[in-house]
C-alpha positions, -999 to +999 in steps of 0.1 A: +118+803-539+141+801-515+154+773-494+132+777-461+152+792-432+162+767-402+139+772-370+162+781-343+153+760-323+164+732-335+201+738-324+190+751-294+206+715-271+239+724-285+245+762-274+223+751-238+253+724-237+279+749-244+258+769-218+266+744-191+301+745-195+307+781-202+290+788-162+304+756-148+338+770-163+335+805-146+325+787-113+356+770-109+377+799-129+365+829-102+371+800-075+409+790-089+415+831-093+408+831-060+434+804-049+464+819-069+457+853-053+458+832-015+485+808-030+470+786-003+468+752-027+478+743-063+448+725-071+412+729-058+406+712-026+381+693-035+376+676-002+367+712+013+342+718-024+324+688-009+321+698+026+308+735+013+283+718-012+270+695+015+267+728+039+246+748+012+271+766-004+256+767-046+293+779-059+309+752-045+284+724-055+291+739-093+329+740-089+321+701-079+298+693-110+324+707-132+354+691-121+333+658-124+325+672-160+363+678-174+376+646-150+403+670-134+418+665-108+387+637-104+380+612-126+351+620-150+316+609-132+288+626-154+262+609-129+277+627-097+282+660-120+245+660-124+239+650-089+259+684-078+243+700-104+207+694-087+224+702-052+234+740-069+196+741-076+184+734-049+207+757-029+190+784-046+213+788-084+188+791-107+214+785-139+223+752-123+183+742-123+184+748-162+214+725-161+204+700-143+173+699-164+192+696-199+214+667-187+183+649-177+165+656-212+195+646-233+202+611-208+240+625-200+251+604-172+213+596-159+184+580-169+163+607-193+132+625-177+115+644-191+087+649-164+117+661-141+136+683-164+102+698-168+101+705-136+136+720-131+131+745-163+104+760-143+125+763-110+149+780-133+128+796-152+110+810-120+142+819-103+153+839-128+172+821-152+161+831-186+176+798-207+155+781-187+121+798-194+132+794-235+138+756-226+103+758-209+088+774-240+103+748-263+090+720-245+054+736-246+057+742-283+068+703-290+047+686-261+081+671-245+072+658-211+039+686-211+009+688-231+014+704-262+004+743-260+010+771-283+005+801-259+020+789-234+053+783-253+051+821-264+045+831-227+080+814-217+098+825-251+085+864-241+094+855-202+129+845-216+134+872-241+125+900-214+144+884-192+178+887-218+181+851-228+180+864-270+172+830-284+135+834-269+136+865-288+145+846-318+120+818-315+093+840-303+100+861-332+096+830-357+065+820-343+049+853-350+061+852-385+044+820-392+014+829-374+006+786-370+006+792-333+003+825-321-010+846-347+006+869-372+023+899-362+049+913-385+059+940-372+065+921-338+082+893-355+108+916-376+113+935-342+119+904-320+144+891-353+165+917-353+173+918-318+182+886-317+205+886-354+223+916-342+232+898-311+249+874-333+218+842-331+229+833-364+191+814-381+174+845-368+194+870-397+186+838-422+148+841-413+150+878-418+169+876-450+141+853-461+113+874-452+128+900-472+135+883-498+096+871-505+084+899-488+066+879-463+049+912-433+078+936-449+084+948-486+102+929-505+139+938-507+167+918-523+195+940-509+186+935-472+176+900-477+214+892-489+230+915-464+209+894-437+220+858-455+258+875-455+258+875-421+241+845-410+266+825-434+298+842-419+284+823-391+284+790-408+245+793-406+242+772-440+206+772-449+216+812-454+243+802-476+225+781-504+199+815-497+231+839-506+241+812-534+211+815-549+206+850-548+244+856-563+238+835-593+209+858-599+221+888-595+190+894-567+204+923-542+240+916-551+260+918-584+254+881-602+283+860-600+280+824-607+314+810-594+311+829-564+274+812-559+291+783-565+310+787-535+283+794-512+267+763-523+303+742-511+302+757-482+267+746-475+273+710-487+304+707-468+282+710-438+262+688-454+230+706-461+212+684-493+199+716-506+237+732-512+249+699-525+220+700-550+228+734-561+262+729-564+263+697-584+234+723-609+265+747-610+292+721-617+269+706-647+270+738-659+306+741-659+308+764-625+325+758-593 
C-alpha cells in the first residue's frame, strides 16, 4: 500500500504567507517603477503613503503594510503592517481582506481571531478574491472560528476554484475523492486534480499518482501513478517520493531499481518524512543506498 498522499491543505498558511508578500511586493514594486520613471525621490515617500492611505487610496495603504513588513526604510512594525492591511480592505482591495485575515489567524503582530479573520475571508471572498473563498472553505471544513460544515466548505473550495485560485481546485478535488464529506465523484475528483497538478500544486499530482496506483474511481495504472509521483517529488512534495521509492524498488510502472529507490527514500527523510526514513533504513539493512 502506499504511503497515503498529504491533504493539500495542510500547507496551505505557508503559500497564503508567501501570498501576502508576493502582492504586498508588486504594490510597492509598480509604485517604485513609478518613481524611477518621475526620478522625483530615491526612496518612497512614505509621509505622502500615509496621507493617501488615510485619504482612501488601497495601493498606498499596501505600499505602507509592506514597508512595515520588510522594515525598509521603516522599522519593522508587524502590528501597524496589519493595521494598513485592514485599511486596504476596507478601501475596497479585496486581496488585502484575505491578508488581513491570515495575519490575524496565525497571531503575526496581533492578537489571533479567529471570529474576525472569519469575517475578513468572506469580505474577500465576496469581493472577489478567490484565496480567500479557499481560506473560507478550509475554515468550514475544520470548524476554525465557524461551525464545522462539510458543504459549505465545498461551496467556497468551488467559489475559489471558479474563481482561479487552483488550490480550491485541489482540495475540492480531494474531498470528492474521499467521499467523507461531499460524496464520491470520481470523475469530478480526477478532473478538479489535474487541473490543479498541471498548474504545478504539487500534493494534488501525489493524490493522483495514488489513485492510480490502487485504482481508487480510475483503473489501476502503475505507469501514470509514477509519472504523477515524478512530478510531485521534482517539487520536493515528499510523501510522492517514498510513493516513487516504493514503486522503483518494485519495478511497479517504472524499471526496478533498488539504489535508485533508495534515493527517493533520502530525499524524503531529509525532509524528514518518518515513512522515507523507515524505508530507507529497510534499504540500507539490505545493503542499498
Amino acid at each position: 500500500m502506499p504511503h497515503r498522499a498529504r491533504r493539500v491543505r495542510l500547507s496551505r498558511s505557508l503559500w497564503v504567507g508567501i501570498a501576502i508578500l508576493t502582492s504586498l511586493a508588486a504594490q510597492l514594486g509598480a509604485q517604485k517603477r513609478s518613481t524611477t520613471r518621475h526620478r522625483a525621490v530615491a526612496s518612497p515617500d512614505t509621509t505622502a503613503l500615509q496621507a493617501q492611505c488615510a485619504a482612501g487610496t488601497s495601493t498606498s495603504c499596501m505600499s505602507m503594510a509592506w514597508l512595515l513588513m520588510i522594515g525598509k526604510p521603516l522599522a519593522a512594525d508587524t502590528t501597524r503592517a496589519t493595521a494598513y492591511l485592514e485599511k486596504a480592505c476596507q478601501a475596497g482591495n479585496a486581496r488585502a481582506c484575505g491578508q488581513t485575515a491570515w495575519m490575524l489567524r496565525q497571531g503575526h503582530g496581533v492578537k489571533p481571531d479567529t471570529s474576525r479573520a472569519f469575517a475578513l475571508y468572506g469580505t474577500g471572498c465576496n469581493a472577489g478574491d478567490a484565496k480567500s473563498c479557499t481560506s473560507l472553505g478550509y475554515m468550514y471544513e475544520t470548524g476554525a472560528g465557524v461551525t464545522r460544515d462539510a458543504a459549505q466548505a465545498a461551496t467556497f473550495y468551488d467559489r475559489a476554484c471558479k474563481a482561479g485560485d487552483v488550490r480550491g481546485c485541489a482540495t475540492l478535488g480531494t474531498l470528492s475523492d474521499s467521499g467523507s464529506t461531499v460524496g464520491t465523484d470520481a470523475a469530478r475528483s480526477t478532473a478538479l486534480l489535474t487541473k490543479a497538478c498541471m498548474s504545478k500544486i504539487a500534493a494534488a499530482c501525489t493524490n493522483l499518482g495514488t489513485k492510480f496506483e490502487v485504482g481508487r474511481g480510475v483503473p489501476g495504472n502503475p505507469r501514470r501513478a509514477a509519472s504523477y509521483y515524478t512530478r510531485a517529488c521534482q517539487s520536493n512534495e515528499l510523501t510522492a517520493c517514498v510513493n516513487l521509492g516504493s514503486l522503483t524498488a518494485e519495478g511497479r510502472g517504472v524499471a526496478r531499481d533498488p539504489v535508485r529507490a533508495a534515493r527517493f527514500f533520502a530525499q524524503a527523510c531529509d525532509g524528514d518524512l518518518a515513512a522515507g526514513c523507515v524505508n530507507l533504513a529497510v534499504a540500507n539493512r539490505r545493503g542499498i543506498g
